[in-house]
N, C-alpha and C positions, 0 to 999 in steps of 0.2 A: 243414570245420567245426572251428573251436576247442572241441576236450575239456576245455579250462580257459583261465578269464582270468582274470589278474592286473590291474586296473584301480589304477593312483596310491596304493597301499596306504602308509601312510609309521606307522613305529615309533616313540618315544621313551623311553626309559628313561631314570626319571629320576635323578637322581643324590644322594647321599649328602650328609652332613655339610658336608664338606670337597671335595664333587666336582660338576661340571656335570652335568648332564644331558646325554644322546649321542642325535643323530637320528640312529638305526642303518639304517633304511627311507627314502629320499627318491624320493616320487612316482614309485615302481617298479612297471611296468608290463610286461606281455609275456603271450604267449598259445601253447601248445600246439596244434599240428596232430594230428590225428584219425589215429593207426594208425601215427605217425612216433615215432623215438625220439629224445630232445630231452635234452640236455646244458645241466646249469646249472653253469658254471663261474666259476669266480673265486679269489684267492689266498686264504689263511687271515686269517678277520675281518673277509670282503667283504659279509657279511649274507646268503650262503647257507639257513646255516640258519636263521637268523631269520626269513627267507623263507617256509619251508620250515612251521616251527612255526606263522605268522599265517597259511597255506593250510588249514592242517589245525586251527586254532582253539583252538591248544594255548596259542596267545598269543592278546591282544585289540589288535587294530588302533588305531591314531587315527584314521585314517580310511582310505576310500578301498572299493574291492569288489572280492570275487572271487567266481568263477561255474563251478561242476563240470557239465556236460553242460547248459549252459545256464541253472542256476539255483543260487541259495545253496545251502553243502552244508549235506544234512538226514542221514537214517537213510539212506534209500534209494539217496544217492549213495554213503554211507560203504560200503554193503556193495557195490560196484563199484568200488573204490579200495584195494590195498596197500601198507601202506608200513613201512619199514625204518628208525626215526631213526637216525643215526650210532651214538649211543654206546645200546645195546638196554635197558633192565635186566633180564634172563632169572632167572627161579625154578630158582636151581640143584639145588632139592629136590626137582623134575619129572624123567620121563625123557621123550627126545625126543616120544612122542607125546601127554604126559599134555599137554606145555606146545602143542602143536598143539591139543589138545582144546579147551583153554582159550580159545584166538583164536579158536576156530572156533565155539564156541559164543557170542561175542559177538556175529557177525555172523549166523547161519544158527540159522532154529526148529525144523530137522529135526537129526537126529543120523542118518540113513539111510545118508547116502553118505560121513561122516567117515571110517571106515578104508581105505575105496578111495582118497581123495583124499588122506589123509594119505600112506599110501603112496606112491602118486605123486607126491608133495612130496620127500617123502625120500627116493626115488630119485632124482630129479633133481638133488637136492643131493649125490649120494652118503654118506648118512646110515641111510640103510633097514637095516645091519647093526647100527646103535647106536641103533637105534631105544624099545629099552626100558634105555638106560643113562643113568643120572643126569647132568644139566645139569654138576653140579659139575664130574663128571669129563672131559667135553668140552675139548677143547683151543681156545684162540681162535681159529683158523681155523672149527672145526666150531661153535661158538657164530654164526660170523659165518652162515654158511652154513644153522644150524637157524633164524636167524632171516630170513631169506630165505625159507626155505620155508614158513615162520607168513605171510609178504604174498602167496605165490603157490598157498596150499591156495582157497583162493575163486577163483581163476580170474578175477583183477580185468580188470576195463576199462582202469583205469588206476594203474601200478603206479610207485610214488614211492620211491627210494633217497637217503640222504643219505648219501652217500660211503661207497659201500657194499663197496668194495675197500682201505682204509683198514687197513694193520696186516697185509693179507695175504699170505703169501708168494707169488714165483711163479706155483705151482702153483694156489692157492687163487684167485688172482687170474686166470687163465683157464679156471677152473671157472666161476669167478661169471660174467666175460665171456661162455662160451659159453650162462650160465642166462637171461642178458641178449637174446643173437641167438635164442633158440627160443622166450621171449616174446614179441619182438618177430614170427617169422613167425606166430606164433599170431593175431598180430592187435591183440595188445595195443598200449596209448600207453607209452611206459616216461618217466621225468622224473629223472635222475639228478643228482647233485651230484658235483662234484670239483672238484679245485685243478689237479688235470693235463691238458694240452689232450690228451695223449697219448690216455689212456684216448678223450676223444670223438672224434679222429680215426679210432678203431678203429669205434665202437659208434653213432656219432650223423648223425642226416642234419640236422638242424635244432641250433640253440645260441643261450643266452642267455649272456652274460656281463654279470656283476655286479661294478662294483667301487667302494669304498667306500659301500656304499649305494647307488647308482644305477646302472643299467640301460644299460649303454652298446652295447649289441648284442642285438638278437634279428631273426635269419635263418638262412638257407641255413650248411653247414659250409662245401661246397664255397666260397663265393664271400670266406667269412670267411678262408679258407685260403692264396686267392689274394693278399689283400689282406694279410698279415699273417704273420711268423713266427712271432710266438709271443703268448704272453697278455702279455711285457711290452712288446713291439712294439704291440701291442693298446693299454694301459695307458697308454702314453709318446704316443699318438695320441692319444686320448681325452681328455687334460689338453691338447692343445696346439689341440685345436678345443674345448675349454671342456665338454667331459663326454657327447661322444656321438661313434657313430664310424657 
């Protein structure tokens, strides 16, 4: 069962004064396996995110359909779905759990089990000692990191990162990987974004790649692996059979 489809969704932004309009979206298509972890990858300004934003209705499509556990997303799919956008905007005037609070009560009518699971958030992130310390003073690793734990305090079905290793050190970046592998044996769907095939080699049994707007891959890693070194291996195939591999 596909946890999500992407059916032909296509974007246009239009353009200014002086500037064309840009089909950023072209008839991008692809679908999520049920309990796998799936790698959207592509270079910078491949329409990831854009992707990313008309999934979750932050943008308004031109056309085309998507589909969370079988149906339009409503209320009911959103509180089974977390997600991370790239660039967060965190209340730096919160301390870690006030801004937890915050998420949590947008999705959940109880407040019962908030500080159990908040906890549990923030240990996982290892954040649980900074837990009543103000946002400001968090360093960007730990901002990336409390904002991770605001998508995984709900316990999502299906938990959506846009390049959510981005700016992190070493260290920070196999934190998150490991936050990534103990979601995933939970059970969860995970749908990650990155530029780097690296990271999905590590973390990914499934992969979409996205480039220039269109969809030129979604399968297996293993098989994409065999066939290809790298995403510009990928890239350089993909124009020379006219936009699909």
């Amino acid at each position: 069962m596909a946890i999500l489809e992407v059916k032909k969704i296509n974007k246009t932004f239009p353009g200014g004064l002086f500037e064309v309009s840009r089909h950023v979206l072209k008839d991008v298509t692809f679908s999520l396996p049920e309990g796998e972890t799936t790698g959207f990858v592509g270079s910078n300004g491949s329409g990831k995110t854009t992707s990313i934003k008309c999934m979750l209705q932050f943008m308004n499509l031109d056309g085309g359909e998507i589909l969370f556990f079988g149906k339009p997303l409503n209320l009911e799919a959103k509180k089974r779905i977390g997600y991370l956008p790239e660039r967060p905007y965190l209340y730096e005037f919160l301390t870690g759990m006030e801004f937890l609070r915050l998420h949590w009560n947008l999705v959940q009518d109880s407040s019962v089990e908030f500080v159990s699971r908040a906890h549990e958030a923030l240990k996982r992130v290892d954040l649980f000692e900074a837990r009543d310390k103000k946002l400001r003073k968090y360093s960007k690793g730990m901002l990336q990191r409390v904002g991770i734990a605001q998508a995984i305090i709900n316990r999502p079905d299906l938990l959506i990162l846009d390049e959510p290793m981005s700016g992190l050190d070493p260290d920070g970046r196999g934190l998150v990987k490991d936050i990534l592998r103990d979601e995933a044996k939970r059970g969860t769907s995970l749908f990650f974004s990155s530029h780097l095939l690296q990271d999905m080699e590590e973390l990914c049994s499934h992969l979409v790649v996205i480039n220039n707007g269109t969809i030129i891959y979604d399968g297996g890693l293993t098989f994409f692996m065999k066939q290809y070194k790298s995403l510009e291996d990928a890239f350089r195939s993909a124009k020379e059979q006219g936009g699909a591999l």
